[in-house]
MDTraj code that builds the backbone (N, CA, C; nanometers):
import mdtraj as md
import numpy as np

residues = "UNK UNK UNK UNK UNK UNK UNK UNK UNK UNK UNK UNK UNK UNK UNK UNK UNK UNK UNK UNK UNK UNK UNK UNK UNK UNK UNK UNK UNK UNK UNK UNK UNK UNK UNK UNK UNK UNK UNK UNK UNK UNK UNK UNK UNK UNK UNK UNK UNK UNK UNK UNK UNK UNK UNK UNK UNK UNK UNK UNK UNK UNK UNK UNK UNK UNK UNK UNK UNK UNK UNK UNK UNK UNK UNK UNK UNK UNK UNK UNK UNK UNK UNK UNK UNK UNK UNK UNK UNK UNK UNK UNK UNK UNK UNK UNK UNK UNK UNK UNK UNK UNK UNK UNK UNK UNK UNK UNK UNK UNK UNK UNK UNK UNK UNK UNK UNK UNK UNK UNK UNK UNK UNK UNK UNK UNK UNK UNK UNK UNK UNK UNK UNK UNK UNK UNK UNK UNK UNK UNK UNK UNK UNK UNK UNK UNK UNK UNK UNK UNK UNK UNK UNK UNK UNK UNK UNK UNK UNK UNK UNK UNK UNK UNK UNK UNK UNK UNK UNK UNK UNK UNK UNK UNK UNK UNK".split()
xyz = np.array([
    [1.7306, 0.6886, 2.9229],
    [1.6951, 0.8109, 2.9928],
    [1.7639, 0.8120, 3.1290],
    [1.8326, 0.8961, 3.1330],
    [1.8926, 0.9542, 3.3359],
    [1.8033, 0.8989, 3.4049],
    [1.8537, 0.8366, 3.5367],
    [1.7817, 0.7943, 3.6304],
    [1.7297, 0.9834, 3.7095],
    [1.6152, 0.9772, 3.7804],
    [1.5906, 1.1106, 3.8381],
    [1.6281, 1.0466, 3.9934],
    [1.6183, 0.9561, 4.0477],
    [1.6633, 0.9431, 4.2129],
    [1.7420, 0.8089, 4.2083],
    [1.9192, 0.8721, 4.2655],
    [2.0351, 0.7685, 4.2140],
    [1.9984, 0.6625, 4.3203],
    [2.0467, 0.5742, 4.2887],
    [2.0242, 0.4130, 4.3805],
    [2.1571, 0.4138, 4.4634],
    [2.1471, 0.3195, 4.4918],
    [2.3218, 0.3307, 4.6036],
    [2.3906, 0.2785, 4.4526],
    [2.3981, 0.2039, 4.3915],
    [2.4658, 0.1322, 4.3446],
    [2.5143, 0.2398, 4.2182],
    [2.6678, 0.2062, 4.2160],
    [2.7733, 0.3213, 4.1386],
    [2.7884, 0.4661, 4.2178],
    [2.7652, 0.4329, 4.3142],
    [2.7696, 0.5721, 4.4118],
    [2.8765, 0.5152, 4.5456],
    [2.8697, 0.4155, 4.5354],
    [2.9597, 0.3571, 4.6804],
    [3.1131, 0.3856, 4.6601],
    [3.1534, 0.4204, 4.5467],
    [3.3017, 0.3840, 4.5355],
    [3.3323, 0.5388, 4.4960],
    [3.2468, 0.6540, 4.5270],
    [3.3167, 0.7457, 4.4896],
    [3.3719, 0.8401, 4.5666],
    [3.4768, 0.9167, 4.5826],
    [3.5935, 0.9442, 4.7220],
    [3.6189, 1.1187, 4.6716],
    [3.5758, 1.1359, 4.5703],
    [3.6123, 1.2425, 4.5020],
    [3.4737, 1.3197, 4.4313],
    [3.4558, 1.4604, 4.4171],
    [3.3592, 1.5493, 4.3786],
    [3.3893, 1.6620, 4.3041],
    [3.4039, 1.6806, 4.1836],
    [3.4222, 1.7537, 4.0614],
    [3.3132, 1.8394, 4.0140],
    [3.3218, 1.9672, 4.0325],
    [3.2089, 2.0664, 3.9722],
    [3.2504, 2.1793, 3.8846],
    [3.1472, 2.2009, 3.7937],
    [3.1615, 2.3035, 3.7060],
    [3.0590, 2.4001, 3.8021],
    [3.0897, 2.5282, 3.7531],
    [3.0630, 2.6461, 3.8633],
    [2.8871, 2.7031, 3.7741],
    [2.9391, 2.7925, 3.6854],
    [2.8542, 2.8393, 3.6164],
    [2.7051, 2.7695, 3.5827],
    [2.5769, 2.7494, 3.6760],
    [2.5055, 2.6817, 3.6268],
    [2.5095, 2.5296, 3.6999],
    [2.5777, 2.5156, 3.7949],
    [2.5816, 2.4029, 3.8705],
    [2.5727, 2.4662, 4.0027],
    [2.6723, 2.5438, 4.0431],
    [2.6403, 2.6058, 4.1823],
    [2.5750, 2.7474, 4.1920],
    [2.6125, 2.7670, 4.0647],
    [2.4796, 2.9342, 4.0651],
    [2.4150, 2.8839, 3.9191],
    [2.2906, 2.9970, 3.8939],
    [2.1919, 2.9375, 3.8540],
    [2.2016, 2.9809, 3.7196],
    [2.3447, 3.0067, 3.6237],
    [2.4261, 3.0150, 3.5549],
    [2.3691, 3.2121, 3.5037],
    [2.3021, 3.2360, 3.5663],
    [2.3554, 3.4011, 3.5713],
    [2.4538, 3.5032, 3.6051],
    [2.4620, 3.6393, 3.5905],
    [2.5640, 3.7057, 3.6530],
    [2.5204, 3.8418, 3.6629],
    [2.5709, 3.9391, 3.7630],
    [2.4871, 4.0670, 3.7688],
    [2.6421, 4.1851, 3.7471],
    [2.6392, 4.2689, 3.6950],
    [2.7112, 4.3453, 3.6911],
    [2.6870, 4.4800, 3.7786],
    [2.8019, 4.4972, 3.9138],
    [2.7134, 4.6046, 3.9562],
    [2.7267, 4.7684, 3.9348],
    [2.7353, 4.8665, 3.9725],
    [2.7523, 5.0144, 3.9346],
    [2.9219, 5.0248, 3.8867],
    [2.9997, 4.9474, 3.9393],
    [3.1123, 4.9348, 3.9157],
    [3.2031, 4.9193, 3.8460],
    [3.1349, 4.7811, 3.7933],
    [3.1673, 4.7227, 3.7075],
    [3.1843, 4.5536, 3.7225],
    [3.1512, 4.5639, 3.8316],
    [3.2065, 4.4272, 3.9391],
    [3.0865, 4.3088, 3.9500],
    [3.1551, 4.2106, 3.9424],
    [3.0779, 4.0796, 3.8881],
    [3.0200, 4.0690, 3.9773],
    [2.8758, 3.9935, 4.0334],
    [2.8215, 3.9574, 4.1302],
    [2.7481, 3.7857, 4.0772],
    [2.7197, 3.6727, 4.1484],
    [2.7020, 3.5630, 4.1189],
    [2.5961, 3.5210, 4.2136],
    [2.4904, 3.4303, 4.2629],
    [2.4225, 3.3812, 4.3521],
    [2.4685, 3.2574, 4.3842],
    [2.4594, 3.2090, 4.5343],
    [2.5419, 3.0933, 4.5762],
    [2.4047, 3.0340, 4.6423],
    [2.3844, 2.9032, 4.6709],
    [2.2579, 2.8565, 4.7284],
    [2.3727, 2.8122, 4.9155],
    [2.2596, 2.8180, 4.9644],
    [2.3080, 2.8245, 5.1378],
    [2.3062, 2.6402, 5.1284],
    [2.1872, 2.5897, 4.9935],
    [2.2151, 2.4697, 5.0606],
    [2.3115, 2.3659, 4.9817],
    [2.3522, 2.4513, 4.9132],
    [2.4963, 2.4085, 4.8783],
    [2.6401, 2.4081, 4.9267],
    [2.5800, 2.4979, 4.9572],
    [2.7010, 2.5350, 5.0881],
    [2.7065, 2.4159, 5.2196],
    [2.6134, 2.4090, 5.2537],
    [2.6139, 2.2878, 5.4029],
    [2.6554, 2.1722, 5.2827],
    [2.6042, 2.1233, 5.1844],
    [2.6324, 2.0207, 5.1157],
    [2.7317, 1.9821, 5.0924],
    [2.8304, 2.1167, 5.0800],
    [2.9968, 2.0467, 5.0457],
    [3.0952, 2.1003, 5.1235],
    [3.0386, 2.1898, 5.2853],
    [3.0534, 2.1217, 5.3727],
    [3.0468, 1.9693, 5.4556],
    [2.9330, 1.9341, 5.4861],
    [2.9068, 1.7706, 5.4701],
    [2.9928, 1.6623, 5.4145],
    [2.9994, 1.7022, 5.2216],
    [3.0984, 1.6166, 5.2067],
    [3.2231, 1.6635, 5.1929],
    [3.3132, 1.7339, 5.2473],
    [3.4305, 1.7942, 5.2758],
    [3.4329, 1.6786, 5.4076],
    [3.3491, 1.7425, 5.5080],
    [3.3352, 1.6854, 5.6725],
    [3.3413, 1.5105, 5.6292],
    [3.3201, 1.4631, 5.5530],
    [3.2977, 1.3466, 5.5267],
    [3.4028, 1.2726, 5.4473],
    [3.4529, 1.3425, 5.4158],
    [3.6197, 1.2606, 5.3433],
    [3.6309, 1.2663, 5.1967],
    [3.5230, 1.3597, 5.1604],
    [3.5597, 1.3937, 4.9749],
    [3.6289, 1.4900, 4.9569],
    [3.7576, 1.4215, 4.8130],
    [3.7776, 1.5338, 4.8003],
    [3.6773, 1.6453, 4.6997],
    [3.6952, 1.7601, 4.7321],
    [3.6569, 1.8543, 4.6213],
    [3.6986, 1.9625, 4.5208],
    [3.6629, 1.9903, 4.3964],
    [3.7164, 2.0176, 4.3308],
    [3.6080, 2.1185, 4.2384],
    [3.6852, 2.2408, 4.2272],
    [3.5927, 2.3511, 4.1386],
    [3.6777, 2.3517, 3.9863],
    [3.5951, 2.3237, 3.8754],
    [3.6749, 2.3141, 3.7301],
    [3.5462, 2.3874, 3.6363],
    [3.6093, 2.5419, 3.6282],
    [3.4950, 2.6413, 3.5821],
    [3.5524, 2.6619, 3.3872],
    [3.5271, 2.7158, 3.3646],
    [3.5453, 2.7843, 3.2312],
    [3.6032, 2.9303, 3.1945],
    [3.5136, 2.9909, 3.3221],
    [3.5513, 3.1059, 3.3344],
    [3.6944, 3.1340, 3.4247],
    [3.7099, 3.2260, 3.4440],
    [3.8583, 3.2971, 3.5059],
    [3.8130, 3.3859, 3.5914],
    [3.7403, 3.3593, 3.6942],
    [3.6602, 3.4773, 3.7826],
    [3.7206, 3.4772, 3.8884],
    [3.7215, 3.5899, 3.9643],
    [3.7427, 3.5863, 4.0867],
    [3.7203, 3.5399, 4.1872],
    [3.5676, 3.5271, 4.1563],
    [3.4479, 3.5047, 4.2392],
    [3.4282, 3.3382, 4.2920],
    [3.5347, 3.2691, 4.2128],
    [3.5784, 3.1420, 4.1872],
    [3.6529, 3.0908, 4.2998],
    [3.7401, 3.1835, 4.3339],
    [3.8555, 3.1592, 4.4061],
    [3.8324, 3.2108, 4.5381],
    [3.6790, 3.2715, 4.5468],
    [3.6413, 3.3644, 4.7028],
    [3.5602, 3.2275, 4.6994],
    [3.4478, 3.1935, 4.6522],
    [3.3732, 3.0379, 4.6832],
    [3.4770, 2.9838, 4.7444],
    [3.5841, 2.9367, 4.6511],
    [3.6575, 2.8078, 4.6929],
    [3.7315, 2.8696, 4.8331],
    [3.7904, 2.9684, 4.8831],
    [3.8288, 2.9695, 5.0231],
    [3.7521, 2.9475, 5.1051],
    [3.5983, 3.0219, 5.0953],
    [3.4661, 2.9791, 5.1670],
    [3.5089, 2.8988, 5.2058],
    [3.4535, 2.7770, 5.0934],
    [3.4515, 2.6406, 5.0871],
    [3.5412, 2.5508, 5.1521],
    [3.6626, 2.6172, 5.1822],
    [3.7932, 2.4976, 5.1832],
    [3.8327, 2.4128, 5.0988],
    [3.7685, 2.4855, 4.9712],
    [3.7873, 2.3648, 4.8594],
    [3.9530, 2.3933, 4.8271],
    [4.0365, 2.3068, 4.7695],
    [4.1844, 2.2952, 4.7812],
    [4.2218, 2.3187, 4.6273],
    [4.1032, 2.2115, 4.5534],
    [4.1219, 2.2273, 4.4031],
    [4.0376, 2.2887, 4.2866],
    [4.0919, 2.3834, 4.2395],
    [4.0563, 2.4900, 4.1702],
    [4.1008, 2.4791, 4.0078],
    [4.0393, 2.4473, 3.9041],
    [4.1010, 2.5116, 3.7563],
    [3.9938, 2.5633, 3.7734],
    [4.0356, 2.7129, 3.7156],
    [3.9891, 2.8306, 3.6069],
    [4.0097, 2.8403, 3.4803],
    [3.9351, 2.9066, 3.4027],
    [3.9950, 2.8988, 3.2749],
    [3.9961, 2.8147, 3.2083],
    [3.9067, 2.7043, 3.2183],
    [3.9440, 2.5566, 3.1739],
    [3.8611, 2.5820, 3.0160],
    [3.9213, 2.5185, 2.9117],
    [3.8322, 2.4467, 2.8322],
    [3.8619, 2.3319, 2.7999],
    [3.9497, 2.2423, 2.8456],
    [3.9595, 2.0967, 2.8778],
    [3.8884, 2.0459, 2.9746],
    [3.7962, 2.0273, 3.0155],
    [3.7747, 1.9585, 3.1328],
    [3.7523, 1.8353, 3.1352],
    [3.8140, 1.7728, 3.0447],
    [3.8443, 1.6426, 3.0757],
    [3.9941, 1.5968, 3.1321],
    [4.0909, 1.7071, 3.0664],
    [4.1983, 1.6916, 3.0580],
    [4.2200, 1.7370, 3.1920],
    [4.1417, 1.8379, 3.2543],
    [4.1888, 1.8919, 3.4169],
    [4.0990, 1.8069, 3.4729],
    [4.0253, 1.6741, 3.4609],
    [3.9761, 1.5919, 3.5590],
    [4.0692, 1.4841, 3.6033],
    [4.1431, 1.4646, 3.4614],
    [4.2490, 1.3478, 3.4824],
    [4.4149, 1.4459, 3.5220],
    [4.4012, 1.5481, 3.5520],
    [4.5181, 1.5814, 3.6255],
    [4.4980, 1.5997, 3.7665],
    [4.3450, 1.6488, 3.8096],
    [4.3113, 1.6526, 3.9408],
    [4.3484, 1.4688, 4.0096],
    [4.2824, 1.3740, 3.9426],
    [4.3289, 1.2525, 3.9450],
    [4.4275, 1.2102, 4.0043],
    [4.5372, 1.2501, 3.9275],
    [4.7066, 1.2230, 3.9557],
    [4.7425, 1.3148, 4.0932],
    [4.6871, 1.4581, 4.0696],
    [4.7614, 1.5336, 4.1921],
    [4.6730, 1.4758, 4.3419],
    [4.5526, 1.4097, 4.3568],
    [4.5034, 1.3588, 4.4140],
    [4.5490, 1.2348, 4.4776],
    [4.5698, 1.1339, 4.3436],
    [4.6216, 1.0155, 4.3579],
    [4.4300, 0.9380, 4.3840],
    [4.3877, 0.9756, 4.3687],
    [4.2189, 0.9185, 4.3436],
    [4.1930, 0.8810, 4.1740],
    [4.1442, 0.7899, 4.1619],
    [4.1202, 0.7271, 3.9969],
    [4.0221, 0.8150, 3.9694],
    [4.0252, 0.8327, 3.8451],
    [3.9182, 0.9531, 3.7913],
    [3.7773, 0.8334, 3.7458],
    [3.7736, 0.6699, 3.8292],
    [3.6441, 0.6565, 3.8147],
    [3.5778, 0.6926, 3.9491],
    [3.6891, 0.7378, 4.0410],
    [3.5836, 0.7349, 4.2219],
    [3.5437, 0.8742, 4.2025],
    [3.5653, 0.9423, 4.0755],
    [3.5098, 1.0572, 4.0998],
    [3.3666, 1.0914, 4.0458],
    [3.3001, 1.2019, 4.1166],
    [3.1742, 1.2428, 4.0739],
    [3.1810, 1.4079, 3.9884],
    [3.1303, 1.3487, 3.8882],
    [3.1533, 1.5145, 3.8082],
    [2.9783, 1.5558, 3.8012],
    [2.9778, 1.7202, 3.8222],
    [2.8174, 1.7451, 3.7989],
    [2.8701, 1.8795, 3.6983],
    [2.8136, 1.8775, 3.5880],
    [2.8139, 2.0022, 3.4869],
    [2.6838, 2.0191, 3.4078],
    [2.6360, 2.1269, 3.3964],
    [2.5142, 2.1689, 3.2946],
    [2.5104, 2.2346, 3.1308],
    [2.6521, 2.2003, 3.0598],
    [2.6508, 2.2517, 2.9372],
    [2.7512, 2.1795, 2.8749],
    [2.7498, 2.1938, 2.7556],
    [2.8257, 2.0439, 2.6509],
    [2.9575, 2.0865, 2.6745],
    [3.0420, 2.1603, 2.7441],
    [3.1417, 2.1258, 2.7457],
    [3.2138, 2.1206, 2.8846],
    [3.1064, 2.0441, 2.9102],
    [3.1058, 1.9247, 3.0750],
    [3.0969, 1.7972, 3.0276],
    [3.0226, 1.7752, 2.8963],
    [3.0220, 1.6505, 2.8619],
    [3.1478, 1.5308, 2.8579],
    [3.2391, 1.5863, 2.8567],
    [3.4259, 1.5227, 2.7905],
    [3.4318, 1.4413, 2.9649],
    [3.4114, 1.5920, 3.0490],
    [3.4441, 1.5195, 3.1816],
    [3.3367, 1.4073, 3.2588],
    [3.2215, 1.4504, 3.1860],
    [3.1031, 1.3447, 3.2254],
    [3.1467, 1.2117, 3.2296],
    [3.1696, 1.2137, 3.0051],
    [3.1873, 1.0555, 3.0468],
    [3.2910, 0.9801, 3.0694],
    [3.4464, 1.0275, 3.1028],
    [3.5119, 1.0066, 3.1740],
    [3.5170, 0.9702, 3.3327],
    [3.4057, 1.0288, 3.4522],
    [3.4602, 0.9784, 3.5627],
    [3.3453, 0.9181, 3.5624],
    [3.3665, 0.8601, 3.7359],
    [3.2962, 0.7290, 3.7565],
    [3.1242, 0.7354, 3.7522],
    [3.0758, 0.9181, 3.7601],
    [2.9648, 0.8980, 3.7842],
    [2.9437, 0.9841, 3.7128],
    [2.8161, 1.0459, 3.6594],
    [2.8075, 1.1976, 3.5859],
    [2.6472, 1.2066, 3.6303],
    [2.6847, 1.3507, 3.7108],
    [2.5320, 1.4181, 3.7562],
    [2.4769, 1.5470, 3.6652],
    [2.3785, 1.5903, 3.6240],
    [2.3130, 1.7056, 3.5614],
    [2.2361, 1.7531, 3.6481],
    [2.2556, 1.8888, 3.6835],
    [2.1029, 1.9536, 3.7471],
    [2.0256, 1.9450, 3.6320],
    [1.8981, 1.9743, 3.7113],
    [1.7362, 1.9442, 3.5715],
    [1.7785, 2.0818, 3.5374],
    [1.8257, 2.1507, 3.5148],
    [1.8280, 2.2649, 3.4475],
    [1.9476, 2.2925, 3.3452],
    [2.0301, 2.1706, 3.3267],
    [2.1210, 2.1608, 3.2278],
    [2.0825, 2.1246, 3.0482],
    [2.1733, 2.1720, 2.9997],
    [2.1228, 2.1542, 2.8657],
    [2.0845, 2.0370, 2.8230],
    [1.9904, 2.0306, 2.7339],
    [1.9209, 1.8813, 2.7234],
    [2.0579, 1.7850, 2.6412],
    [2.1538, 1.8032, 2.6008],
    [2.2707, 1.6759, 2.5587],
    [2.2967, 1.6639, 2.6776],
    [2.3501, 1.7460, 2.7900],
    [2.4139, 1.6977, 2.8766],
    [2.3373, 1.6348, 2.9435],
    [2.1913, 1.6467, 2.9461],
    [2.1390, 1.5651, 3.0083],
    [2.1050, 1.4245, 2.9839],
    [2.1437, 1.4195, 2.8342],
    [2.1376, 1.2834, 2.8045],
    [2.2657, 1.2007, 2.8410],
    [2.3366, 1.2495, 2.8661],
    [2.4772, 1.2373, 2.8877],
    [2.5270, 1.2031, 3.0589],
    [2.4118, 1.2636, 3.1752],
    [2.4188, 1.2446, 3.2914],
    [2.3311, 1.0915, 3.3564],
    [2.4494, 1.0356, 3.4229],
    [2.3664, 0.8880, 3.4981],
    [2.2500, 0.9424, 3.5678],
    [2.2703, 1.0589, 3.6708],
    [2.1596, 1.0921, 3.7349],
    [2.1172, 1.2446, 3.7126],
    [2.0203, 1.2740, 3.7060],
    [1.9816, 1.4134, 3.7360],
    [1.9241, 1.4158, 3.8097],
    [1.9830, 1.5744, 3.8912],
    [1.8785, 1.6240, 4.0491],
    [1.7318, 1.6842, 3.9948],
    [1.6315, 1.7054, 4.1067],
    [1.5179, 1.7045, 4.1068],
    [1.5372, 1.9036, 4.0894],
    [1.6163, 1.9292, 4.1583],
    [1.6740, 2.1038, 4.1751],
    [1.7807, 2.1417, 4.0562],
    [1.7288, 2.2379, 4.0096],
    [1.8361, 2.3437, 3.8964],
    [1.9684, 2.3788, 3.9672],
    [2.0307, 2.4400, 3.8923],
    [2.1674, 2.4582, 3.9408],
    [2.1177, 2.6026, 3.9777],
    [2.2018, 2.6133, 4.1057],
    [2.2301, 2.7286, 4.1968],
    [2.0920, 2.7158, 4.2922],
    [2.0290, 2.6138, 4.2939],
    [1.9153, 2.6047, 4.3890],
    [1.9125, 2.4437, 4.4325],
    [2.0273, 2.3945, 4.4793],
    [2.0728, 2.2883, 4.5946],
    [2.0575, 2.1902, 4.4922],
    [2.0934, 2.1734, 4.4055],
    [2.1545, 2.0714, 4.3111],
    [2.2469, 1.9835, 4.3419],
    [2.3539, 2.0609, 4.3798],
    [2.4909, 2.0169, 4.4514],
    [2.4288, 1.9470, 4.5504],
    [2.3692, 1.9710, 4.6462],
    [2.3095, 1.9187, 4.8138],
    [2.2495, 1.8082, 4.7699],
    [2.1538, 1.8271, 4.6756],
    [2.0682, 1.7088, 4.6514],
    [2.1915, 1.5613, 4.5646],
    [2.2952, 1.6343, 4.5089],
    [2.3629, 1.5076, 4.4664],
    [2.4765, 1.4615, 4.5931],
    [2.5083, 1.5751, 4.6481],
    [2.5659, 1.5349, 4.8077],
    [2.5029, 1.4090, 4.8887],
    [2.3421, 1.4353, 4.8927],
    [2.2768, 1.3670, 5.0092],
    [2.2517, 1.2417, 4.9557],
    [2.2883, 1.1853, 4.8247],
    [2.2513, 1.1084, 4.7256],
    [2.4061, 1.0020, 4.7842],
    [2.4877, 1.0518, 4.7595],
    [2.6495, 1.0198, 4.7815],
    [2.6421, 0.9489, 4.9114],
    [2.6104, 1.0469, 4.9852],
    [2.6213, 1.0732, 5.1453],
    [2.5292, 0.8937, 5.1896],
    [2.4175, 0.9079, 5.1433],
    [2.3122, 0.8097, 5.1517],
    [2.3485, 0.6348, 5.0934],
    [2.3975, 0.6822, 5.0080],
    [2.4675, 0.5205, 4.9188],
    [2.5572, 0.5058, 5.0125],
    [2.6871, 0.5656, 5.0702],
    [2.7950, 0.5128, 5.1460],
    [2.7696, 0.5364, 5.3175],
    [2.6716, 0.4813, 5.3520],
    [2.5532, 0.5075, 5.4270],
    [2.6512, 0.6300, 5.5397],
    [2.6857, 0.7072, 5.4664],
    [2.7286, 0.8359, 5.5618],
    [2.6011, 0.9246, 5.6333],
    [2.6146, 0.9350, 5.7530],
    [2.5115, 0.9817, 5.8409],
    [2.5425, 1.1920, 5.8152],
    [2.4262, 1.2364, 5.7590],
    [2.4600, 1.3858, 5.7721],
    [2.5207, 1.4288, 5.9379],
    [2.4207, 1.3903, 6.0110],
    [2.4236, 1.5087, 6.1636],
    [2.5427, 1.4260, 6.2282],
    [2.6076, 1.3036, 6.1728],
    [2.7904, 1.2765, 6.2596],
    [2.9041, 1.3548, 6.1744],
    [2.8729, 1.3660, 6.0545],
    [2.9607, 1.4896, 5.9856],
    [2.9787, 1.5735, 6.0362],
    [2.8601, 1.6173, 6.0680],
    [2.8844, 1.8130, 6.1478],
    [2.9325, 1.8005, 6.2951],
    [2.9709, 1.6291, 6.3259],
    [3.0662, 1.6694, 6.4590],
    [3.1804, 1.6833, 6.4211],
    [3.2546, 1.6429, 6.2763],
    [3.3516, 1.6412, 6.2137],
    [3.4449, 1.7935, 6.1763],
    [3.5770, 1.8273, 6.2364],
    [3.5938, 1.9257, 6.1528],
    [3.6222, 1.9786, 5.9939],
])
top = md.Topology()
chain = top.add_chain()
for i, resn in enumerate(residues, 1):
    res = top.add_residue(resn, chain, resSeq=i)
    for name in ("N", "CA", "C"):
        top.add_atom(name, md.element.get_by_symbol(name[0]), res)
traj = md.Trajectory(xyz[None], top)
């Protein structure tokens, strides 16, 4: 069974942060508005979270399924650098993020909530599930967060990271 609160140990060596979008950083819904135009929910405390570990020396990385727009407005937010869309390899775009990185795809942390996150799960070094992921993948995740996806999932596996490599939150945010 998934551990529910990660220990330091298998968390110290990881330099790198891999997410699936849909259901990891929103709460895998979508709203369509008068338009026609996609709308998504983002959690605020996900946001400070990968700020934090951005500020803190991870890299990060968005590897969705979908082909959204809405993908590529997060990731400028974010400052995130690495982006697949469109993926249905995601194992195969974990081990290319890898190479263009030059980071081993075991220092990385992958968090996804549906079986075809699983490939990239058990490939890198760590594999997180929000509690609101499908029950294989959850058999499939070392740790699961206490929070669903799109309600600080991400933060809670951030502060988890952050905590094992005894990274201090409030010296990050002197960090640009």
């Amino acid at each position: 069974m998934p551990e529910s609160q990660p220990e330091k140990a298998g968390l110290a060596s990881i330099r790198a942060i891999a997410l699936d979008v849909d259901g990891v950083l929103t709460d895998g819904g979508f709203w369509w508005g008068p338009n026609g135009e996609e709308w998504k929910r983002f959690s605020f405390d996900d946001v400070m979270g990968l700020s934090l570990a951005r500020r803190a020396g991870f890299a990060i990385a968005l590897i969705s399924g979908e082909d959204s727009p809405l993908v590529d407005r997060y990731a400028e937010k974010m400052l995130i650098k690495h982006v697949v869309k469109g993926c249905r390899d995601k194992a195969g775009a974990l081990r290319r993020l890898s190479s263009e990185t030059g980071i081993a795809v075991e220092d990385f942390c992958y968090m996804g909530d549906d079986i075809n996150d699983i490939p990239a799960m058990q490939i890198a070094g760590t594999a997180f599930a929000p509690a609101s992921a499908n029950p294989l993948v959850l058999s499939h995740a070392q740790f699961v967060t206490a929070n669903s996806g799109g309600h600080g999932a991400v933060r809670e596996m951030i502060d988890a990271l952050l905590a094992a490599q005894g990274i201090d939150p409030q010296e990050t945010l002197k960090k640009k």
